[in-house]
C-alpha positions in Angstrom: 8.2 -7.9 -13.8 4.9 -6.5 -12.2 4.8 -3.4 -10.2 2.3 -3.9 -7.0 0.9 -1.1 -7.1 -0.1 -1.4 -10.6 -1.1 -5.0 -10.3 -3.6 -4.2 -7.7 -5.2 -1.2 -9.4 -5.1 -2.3 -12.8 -5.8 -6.1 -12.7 -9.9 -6.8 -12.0 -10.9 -9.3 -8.7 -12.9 -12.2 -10.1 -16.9 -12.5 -7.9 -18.1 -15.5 -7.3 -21.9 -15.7 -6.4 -22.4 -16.5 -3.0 -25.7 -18.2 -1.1 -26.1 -17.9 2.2 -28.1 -20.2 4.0 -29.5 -21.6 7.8 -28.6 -24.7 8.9 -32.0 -25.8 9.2 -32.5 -24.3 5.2 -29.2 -26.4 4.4 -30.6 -29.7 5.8 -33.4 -29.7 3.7 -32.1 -28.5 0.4 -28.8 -30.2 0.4 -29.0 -31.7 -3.1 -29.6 -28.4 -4.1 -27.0 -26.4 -2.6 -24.4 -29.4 -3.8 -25.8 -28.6 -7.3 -25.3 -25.2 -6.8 -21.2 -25.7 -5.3 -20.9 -27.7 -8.6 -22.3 -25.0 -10.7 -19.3 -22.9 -9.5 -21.3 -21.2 -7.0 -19.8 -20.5 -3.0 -22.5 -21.6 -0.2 -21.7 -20.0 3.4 -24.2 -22.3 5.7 -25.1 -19.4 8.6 -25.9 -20.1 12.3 -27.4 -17.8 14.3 -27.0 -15.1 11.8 -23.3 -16.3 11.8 -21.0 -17.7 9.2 -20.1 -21.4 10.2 -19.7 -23.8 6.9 -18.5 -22.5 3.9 -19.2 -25.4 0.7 -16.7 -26.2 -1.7 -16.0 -28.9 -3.9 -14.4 -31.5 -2.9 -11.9 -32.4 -6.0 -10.2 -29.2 -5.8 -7.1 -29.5 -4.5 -5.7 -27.0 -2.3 -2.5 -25.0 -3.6 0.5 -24.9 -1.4 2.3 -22.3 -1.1 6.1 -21.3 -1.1 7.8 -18.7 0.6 9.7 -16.6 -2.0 8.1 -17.8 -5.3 7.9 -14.3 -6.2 11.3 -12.7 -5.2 12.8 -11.3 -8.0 9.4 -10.9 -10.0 7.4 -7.7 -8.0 8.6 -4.4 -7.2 7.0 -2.8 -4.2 7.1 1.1 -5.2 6.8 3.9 -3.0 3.5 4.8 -5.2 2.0 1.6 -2.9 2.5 3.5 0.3 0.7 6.5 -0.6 -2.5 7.9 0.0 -5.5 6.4 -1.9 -7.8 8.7 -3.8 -11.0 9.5 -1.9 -12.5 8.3 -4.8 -11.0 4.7 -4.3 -11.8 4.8 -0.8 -15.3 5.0 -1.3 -15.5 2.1 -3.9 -14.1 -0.2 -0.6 -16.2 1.1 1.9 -19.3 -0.4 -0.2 
């Protein structure tokens, strides 16, 4: 069984690299940014200074989820609820 609280503190998030480009930038280096999706990369095609397309490969299906597949297998404590250190805080305000 896995405790939440200790799964979310103990268990390390996975990074991807991300690119961001413009639309304009995307047009013109498409082969490039699909080689880079590929490559296990995430591309986030920006307009305006704002987020619009986000690349992905196309064979990946997309996992579907089902309500209560984990009943029975976490434990929300009561150690979830409280306080993080200030310590923590600052490592998710950067």
């Amino acid at each position: 069984m896995i405790r939440l609280h200790e799964m979310t503190r103990t268990r390390a998030c996975r990074v991807l690299p991300v690119k961001t480009v413009t639309v304009h930038k995307a047009k013109t280096t498409l082969s490039q940014l699909i080689a880079a999706v590929e490559a296990g990369e995430e591309v986030i095609i920006l307009r305006n200074k704002e987020p619009v397309v986000r690349l992905v490969p196309a064979g990946e299906p997309v996992p579907t989820r089902q309500f209560g597949a984990l009943a029975g297998k976490v434990v929300v404590t009561e150690a979830f609820f409280e306080a993080l250190p200030e310590t923590e805080l600052d490592d998710w305000e950067r």
